[in-house]
C-alpha positions in Angstrom: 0.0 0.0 0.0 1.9 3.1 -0.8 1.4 6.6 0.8 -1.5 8.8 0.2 -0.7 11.8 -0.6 -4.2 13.4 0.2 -3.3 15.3 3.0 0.5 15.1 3.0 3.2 12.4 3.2 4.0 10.9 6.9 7.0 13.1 7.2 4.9 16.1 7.2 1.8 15.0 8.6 0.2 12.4 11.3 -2.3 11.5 9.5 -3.5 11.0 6.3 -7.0 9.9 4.0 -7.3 5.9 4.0 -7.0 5.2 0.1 -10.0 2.5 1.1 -13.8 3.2 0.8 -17.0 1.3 0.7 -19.2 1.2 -2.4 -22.2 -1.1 -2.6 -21.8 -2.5 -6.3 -24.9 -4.5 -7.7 -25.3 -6.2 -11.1 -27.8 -4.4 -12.8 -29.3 -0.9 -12.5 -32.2 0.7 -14.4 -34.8 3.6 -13.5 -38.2 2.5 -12.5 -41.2 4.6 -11.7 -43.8 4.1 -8.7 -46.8 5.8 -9.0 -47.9 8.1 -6.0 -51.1 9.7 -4.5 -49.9 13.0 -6.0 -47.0 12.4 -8.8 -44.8 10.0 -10.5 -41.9 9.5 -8.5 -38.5 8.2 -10.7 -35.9 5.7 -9.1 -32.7 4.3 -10.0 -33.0 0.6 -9.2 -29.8 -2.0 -8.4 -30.2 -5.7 -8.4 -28.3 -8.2 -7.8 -30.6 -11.0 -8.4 -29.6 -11.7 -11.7 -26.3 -13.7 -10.5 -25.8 -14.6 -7.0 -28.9 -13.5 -4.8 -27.1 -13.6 -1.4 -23.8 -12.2 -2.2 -22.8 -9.6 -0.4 -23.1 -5.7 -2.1 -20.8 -4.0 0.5 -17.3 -4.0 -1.1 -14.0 -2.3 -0.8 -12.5 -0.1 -3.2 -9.2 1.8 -3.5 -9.7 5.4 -2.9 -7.4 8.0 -4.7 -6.9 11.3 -3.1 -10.1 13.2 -4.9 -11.9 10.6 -7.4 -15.5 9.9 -5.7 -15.6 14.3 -5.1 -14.3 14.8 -8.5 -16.4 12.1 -10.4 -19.4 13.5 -8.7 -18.7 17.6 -9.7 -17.9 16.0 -13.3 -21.4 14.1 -13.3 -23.2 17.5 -11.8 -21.6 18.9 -15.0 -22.8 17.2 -17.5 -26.5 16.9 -16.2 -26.6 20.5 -15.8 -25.3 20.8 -19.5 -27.6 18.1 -21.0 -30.7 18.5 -18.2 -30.3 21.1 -15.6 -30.9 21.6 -12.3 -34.3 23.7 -12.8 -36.6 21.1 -13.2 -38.7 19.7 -10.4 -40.6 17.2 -11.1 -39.5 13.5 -12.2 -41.3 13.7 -15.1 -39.4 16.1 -17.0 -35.8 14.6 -16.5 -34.1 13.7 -19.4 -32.6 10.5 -21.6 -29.4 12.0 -20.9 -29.5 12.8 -17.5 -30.5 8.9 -16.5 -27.8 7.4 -18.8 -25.4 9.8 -17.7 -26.5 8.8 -13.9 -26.7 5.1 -14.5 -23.2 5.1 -16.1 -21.6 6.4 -12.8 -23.4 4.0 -10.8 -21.7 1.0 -13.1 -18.3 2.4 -12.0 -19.0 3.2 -8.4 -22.2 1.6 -7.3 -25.5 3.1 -6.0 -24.3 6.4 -3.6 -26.3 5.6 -0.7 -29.2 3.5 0.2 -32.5 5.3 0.3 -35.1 4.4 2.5 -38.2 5.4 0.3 -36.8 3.6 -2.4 -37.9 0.7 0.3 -40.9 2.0 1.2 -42.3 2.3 -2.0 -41.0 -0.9 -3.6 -42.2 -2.8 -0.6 -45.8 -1.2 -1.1 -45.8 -2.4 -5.2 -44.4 -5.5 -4.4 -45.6 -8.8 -2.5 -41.5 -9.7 -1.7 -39.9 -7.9 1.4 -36.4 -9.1 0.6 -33.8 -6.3 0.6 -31.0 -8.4 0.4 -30.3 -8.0 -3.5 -31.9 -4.9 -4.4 -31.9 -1.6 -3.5 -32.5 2.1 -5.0 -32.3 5.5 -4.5 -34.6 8.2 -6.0 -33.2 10.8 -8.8 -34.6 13.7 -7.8 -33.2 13.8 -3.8 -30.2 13.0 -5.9 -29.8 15.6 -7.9 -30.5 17.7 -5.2 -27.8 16.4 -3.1 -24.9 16.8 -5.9 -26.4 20.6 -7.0 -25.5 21.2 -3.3 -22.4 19.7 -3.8 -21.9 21.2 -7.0 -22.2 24.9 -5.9 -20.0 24.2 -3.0 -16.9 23.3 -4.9 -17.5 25.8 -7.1 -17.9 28.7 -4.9 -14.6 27.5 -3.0 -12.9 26.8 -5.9 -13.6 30.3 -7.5 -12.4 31.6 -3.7 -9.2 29.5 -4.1 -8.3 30.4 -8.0 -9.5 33.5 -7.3 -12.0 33.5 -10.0 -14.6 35.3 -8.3 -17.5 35.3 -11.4 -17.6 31.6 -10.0 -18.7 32.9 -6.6 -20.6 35.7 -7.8 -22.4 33.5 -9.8 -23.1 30.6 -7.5 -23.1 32.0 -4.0 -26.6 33.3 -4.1 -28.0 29.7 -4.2 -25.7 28.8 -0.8 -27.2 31.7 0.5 -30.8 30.8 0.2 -29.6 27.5 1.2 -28.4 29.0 4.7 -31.9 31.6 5.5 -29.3 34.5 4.1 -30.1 37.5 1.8 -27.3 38.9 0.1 -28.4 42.3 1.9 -27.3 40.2 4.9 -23.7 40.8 3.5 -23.1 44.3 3.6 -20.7 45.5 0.1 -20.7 41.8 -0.9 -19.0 42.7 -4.5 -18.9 44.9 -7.5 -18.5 44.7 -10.8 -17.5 41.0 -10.6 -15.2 41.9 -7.8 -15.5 40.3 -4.4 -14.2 42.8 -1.8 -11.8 41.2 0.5 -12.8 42.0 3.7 -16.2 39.9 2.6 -13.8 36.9 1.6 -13.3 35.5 5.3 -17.2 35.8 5.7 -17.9 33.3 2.6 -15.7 31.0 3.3 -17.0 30.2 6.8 -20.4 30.3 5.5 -19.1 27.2 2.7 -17.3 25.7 6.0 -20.6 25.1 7.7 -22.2 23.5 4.7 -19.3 20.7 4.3 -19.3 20.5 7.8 -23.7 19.7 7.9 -23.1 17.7 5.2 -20.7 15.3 6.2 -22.6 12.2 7.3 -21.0 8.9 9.0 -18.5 8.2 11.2 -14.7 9.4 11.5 -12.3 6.9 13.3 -8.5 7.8 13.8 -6.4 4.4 13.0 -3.2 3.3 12.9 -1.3 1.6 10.1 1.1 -0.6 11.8 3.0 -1.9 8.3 3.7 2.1 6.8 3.8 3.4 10.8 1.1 6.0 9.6 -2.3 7.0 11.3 -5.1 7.8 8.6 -8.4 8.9 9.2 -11.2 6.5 7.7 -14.9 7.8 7.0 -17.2 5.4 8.2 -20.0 5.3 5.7 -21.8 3.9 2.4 -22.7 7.0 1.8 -21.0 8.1 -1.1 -21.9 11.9 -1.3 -20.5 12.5 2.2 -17.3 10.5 1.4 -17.2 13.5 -1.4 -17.6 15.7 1.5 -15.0 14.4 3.6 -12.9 14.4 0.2 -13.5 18.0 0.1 -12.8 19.0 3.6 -9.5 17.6 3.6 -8.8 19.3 0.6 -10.1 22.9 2.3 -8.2 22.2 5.3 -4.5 21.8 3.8 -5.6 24.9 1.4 -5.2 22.3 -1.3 -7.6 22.5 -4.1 -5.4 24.3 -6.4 -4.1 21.1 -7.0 -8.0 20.4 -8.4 -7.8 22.0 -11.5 -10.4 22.4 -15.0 -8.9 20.5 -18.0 -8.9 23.1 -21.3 -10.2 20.2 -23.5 -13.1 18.9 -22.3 -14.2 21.6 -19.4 -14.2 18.7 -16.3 -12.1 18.6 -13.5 -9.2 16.5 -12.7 -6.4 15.9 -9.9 -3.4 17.7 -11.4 0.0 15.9 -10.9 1.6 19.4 -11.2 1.1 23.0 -11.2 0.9 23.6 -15.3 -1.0 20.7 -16.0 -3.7 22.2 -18.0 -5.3 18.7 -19.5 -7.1 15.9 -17.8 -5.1 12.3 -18.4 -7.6 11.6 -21.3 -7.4 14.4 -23.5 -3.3 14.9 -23.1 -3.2 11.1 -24.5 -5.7 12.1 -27.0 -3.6 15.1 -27.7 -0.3 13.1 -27.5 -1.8 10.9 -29.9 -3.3 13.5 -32.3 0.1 15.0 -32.7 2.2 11.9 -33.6 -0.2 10.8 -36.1 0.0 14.4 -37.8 3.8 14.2 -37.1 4.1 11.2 -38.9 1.8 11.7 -41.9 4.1 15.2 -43.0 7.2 12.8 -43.4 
């Protein structure tokens, strides 16, 4: 097991992120509708009854520094370009958004267990088994990641001190907390944030990571690598995101975060002027021999 680098390395530091989560990883997943007393209600469903009905779905998984946040902000991405966030009711939600949903629950399993999902499947079905099948709904979802979403952005305009980012997404954090902008007195102008309002905002984001963060912290110790690490307790996906995200605020390290040029998602950068996600510098790498070689 080598060292994790998500806080610092062991010479520097304590105590550092384990690289090992839980994810609950089923066979199959599809959305499914229930139908309510006042609307349609849309779930993503996992099943595992296809191959082994009793296996267990709570698995380990190797946990790189920033990869459940990061693939979470990129999926909030590309719902809001294909579906947005606007929408309320189940029935409007796109093709798009579901297969864009669906395909990060093939890599990384359903995010957390939802108890209505339960509720309403054991009300259309005559079978109370829970052991290979569960579900969460869409809408709570995308609710949870727009929250999520906004967050990171706001703190990461803060950190790169691209301020339209926090202009243009603090309002929403604001209504989330019961606060006005008028509650902020000279909050910015003219795209500028004033600085003495800086200090204010990012205590405000503080609070929401902190609320958000769900599931147990233990401290342990790593007898083999003589290391302590701090291991998040929970199958909850989303908070492991938030925990991801905290550690990242609290070593004033999400500069290291960065937005590839190429394809406009975010990526852990191995370096400073990295300006390309792994992807699209091999795409690039490869565009360039290929022209290089067809001038000879």
């Amino acid at each position: 097991m080598e060292k994790s680098n998500f806080l610092i390395s062991l010479e520097q530091s304590p105590a550092s992120m384990r690289r090992e989560i839980y994810i609950n990883k089923f066979h199959s997943y599809k959305q499914i509708s229930f139908e309510g007393d006042q609307k349609q209600e849309w779930y993503i469903e996992a099943n595992n009854k296809i191959i082994n009905p009793k296996s267990p779905t709570r698995k380990s998984m190797e946990c790189a520094e920033t990869d459940i946040l990061i693939s979470i902000i990129n999926l909030a991405i590309e719902i809001d370009k294909n579906d947005g966030f606007d929408d309320q009711y189940n029935s409007d939600l796109k093709p798009t958004c579901i297969q864009e949903i669906l395909g990060w629950c093939k890599i990384y399993g359903i995010p957390y267990h939802d108890a209505d999902f339960w509720e309403e499947y054991l009300q259309n079905n005559n079978s109370n088994n829970f052991e290979d099948i569960s579900g969460f709904g869409i809408i709570l979802f995308k609710e949870r990641i727009l929250e999520l979403y906004k967050i990171f952005l706001a703190l990461y305009g803060l950190t790169t001190f691209d301020y339209s980012l926090v202009i243009e997404h603090m309002p929403y954090i604001l209504e989330k907390c019961n606060l006005k902008e008028e509650d902020i007195p000279n909050y910015y102008a003219l795209s500028k944030i004033f600085n003495h309002v800086i200090p204010i905002l990012k205590d405000i984001l503080t609070n929401m990571v902190s609320k958000a963060i769900n599931g147990r912290i233990s401290l342990c110790y790593d007898k083999e690598h003589e290391r302590f690490f701090i291991f998040p307790d929970t199958d909850d996906l989303i908070s492991v995101a938030y925990h991801q995200l905290s550690f990242l605020m609290s070593e004033a390290d999400l500069k290291k975060v960065k937005l590839c040029t190429k394809c406009k998602k975010f990526f852990e950068a191995d370096h400073g002027s990295t300006k390309m996600c792994p992807q699209c510098k091999r795409d690039y790498n490869r565009d360039f021999m290929r022209e290089k070689r067809s001038r000879k």
